[in-house]
N, C-alpha and C positions, 0 to 999 in steps of 0.2 A: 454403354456408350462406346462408339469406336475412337479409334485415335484419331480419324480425321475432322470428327465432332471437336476436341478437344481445343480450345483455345491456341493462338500463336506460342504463347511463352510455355508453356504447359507441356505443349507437342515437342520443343526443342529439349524441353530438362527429362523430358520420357526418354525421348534419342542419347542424351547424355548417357542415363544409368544403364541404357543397354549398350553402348558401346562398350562400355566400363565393364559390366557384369561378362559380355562377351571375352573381353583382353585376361579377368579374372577366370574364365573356365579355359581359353587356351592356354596361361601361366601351366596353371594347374597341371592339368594335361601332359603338358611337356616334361615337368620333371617325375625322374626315372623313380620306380616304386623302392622304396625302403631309403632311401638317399636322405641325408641331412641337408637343411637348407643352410644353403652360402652364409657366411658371417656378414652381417649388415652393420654402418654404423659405427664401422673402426673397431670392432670387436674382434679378439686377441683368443689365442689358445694358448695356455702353459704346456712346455715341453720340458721335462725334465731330466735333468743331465747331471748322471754321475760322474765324479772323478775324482782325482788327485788333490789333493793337500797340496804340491807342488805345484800344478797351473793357477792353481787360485792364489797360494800366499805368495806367487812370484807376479800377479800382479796382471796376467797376459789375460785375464778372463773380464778384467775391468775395461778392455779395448777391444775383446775378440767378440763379446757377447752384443754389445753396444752395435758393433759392426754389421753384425748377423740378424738382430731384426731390425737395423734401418732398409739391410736389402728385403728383408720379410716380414712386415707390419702385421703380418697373421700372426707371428709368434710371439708369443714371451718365454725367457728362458728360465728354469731357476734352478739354481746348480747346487747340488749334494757335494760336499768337498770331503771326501774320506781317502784311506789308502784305499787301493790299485783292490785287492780283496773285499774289502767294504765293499765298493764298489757296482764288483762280481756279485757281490751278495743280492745287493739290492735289484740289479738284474735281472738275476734268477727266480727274484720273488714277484717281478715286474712291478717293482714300486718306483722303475726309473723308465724311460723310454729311449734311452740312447746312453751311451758311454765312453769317455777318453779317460784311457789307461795306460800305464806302462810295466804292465808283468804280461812278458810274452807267453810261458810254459801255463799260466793258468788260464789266458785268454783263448789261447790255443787248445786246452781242457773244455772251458767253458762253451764253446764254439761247436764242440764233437759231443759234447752233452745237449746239443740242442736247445741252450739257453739262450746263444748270440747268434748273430748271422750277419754277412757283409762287411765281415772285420778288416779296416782297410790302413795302409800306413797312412799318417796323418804328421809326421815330425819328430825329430829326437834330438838330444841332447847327450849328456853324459855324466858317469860320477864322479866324483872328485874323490880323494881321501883327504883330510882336511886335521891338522893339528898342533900343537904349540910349538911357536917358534924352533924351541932348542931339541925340539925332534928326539927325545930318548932311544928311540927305538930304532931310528937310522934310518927312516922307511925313506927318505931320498938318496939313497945310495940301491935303492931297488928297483928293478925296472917292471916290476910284473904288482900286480893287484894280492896277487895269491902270497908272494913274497912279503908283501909289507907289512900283510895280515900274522903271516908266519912269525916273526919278528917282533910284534906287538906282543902275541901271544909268550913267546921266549920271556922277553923282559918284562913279563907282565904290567906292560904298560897300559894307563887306564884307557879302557876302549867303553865308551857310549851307543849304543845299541836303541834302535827304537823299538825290538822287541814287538811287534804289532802284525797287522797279517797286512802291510802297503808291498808298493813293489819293487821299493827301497831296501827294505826289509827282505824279501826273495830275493835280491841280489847279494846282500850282506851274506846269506846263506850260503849260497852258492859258492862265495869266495873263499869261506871257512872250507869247504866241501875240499876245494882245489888244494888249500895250505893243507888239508888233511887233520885239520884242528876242528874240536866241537865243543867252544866256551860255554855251551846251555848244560852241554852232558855232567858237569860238576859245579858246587859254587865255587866261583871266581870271585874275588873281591875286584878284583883289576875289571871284570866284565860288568859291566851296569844298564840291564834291560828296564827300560823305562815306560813301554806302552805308551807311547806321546807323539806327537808329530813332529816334523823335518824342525823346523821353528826352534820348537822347545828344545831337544834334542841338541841344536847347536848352541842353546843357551848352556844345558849343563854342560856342553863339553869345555867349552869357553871356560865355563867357573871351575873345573875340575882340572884343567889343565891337561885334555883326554883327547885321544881320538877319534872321529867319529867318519861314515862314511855319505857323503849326501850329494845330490844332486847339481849340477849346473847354477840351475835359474836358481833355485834356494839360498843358496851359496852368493853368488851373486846382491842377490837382494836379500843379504842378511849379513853381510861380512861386517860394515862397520859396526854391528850392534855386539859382535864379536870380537874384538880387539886382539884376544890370546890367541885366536887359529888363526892357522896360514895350512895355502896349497903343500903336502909334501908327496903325493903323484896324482898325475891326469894324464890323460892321452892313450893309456893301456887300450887295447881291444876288448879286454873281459869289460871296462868299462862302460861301454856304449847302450845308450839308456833309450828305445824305440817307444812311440807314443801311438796307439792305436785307436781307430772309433767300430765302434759296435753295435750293431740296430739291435733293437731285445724283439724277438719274437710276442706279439699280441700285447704290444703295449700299447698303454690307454691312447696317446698320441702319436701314432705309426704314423700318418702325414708327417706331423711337426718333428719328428726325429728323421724320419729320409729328406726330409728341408734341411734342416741344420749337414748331417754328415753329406749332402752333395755341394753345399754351398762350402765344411771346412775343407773339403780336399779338391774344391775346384779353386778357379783364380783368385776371386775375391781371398778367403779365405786365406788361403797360401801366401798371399800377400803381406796382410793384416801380421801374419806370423812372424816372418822372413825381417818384417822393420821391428818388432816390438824388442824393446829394450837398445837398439843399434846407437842412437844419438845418446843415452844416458849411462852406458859400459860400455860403450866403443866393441861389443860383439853381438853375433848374435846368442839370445839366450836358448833361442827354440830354432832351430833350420828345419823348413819347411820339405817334405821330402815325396810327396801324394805321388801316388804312380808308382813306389819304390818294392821290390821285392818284399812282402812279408816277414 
């Protein structure tokens, strides 16, 4: 029978399904061979983001992450909170798709081992040295990092150690390196490696009556649960504590990780950073720095 045999209503739902079938083989057609089809539907991809113990228990990833997929309803984020090495680690294994960290000498390793790539500044802060009131050790009468460390070491005053591979812990080192002292190389009773994070770490010091060396934003957002420590130096230059983001080569979410690091170190992002914590410590905890020398 031909079409034009075919009834009025009959003739018109024929012309339907071939319009339709027609629009179905142009779709088709047009998209590019091997290509995933677009997310329909409000459908989300996990982008997974390693970092610091320090962004996370200071509170800046309950405002930054929130921020980051209202601008990007593709993404969901879910964040690995280990040290600065953990990290690195997980990178390398590519069980993370992106990274913020802050141990420059390993990132900069990591990056020439062809694990990271498009390592960019993203913000810093700084460390504090942090310990009881009546200061034994006199580290306020020291103007240097390496000084105060030296002096602890003298009066074997108790020092708290987080012992761990963060990047708290790589700086810690490094300052021993400077004072020419190496509290692991012998047992120290007065030295107390704990493998724990920034948190814990300022809890034993606090109980011990010890000193410990930690970050800014941790500091901040942990001091009144610490009553015993008080500031005794900040401001040093060996101090200064840089925060970096890292793509991982072939990781499962390479979209959603070049999303996230161009959104943190453009305005949005920079923004978000620059107020977090301003109205509730009267500073900032994180200064935003994108664009800045490496």
């Amino acid at each position: 029978m031909r079409r034009s045999d075919l009834p009025p209503l009959l003739r018109r739902a024929t012309g339907f399904v071939l319009v339709a079938l027609f629009a179905f083989v142009l779709t088709a057609c047009s998209q590019p061979s091997g290509s995933a089809p677009a997310a329909t539907g409000g459908a989300t991809s996990d982008v997974i983001l390693a970092s610091t113990t320090s962004t996370q228990d200071s509170g800046l990833f309950d405002v930054l992450i929130p921020a980051f997929e209202k601008d990007n309803p593709s993404y969901k984020v879910k964040v690995v909170a280990v040290g600065s090495g953990a990290a690195l680690t997980l990178g390398q294994k590519k069980d993370a798709d992106v990274l913020l960290v802050h141990s420059p000498a390993a990132e900069t390793a990591f990056v020439a081992a062809g694990y990271g790539t498009d390592r960019k500044p993203v913000m810093y802060n700084d460390f504090l040295i942090v310990g009881p009131a009546t200061d034994p050790a006199k580290v306020k009468e020291t103007t240097s990092a390496a000084a105060a460390f030296a002096r602890i070491a003298k009066q074997k005053a108790t020092f708290v150690s987080r012992g761990d591979n963060s990047g708290t812990y790589t700086k810690e080192l490094s300052i021993w390196t400077s004072a020419t002292v190496d509290p692991t190389k012998t047992a120290n009773s007065w030295y107390v490696s704990t493998g724990q994070g920034m948190g814990a770490v300022l809890g034993i010091a606090n109980e011990k009556l010890g000193y410990t060396l930690v970050d800014r934003a941790t500091w901040l957002t942990n001091k009144d649960q610490n009553p015993g420590l008080t500031v005794v130096l900040e401001g040093e230059k060996k101090l200064f504590n840089p925060y970096h983001v890292i793509l991982v080569p072939g990781a499962r979410n390479a979209a959603g990780a070049k999303a996230f690091e161009d959104w943190i170190v453009g305005p949005a992002g920079q923004e978000v950073i620059g107020e977090f914590g301003v109205t509730k410590y009267g500073q900032q905890i994180f200064v935003p720095n994108a664009g800045a020398t490496s």
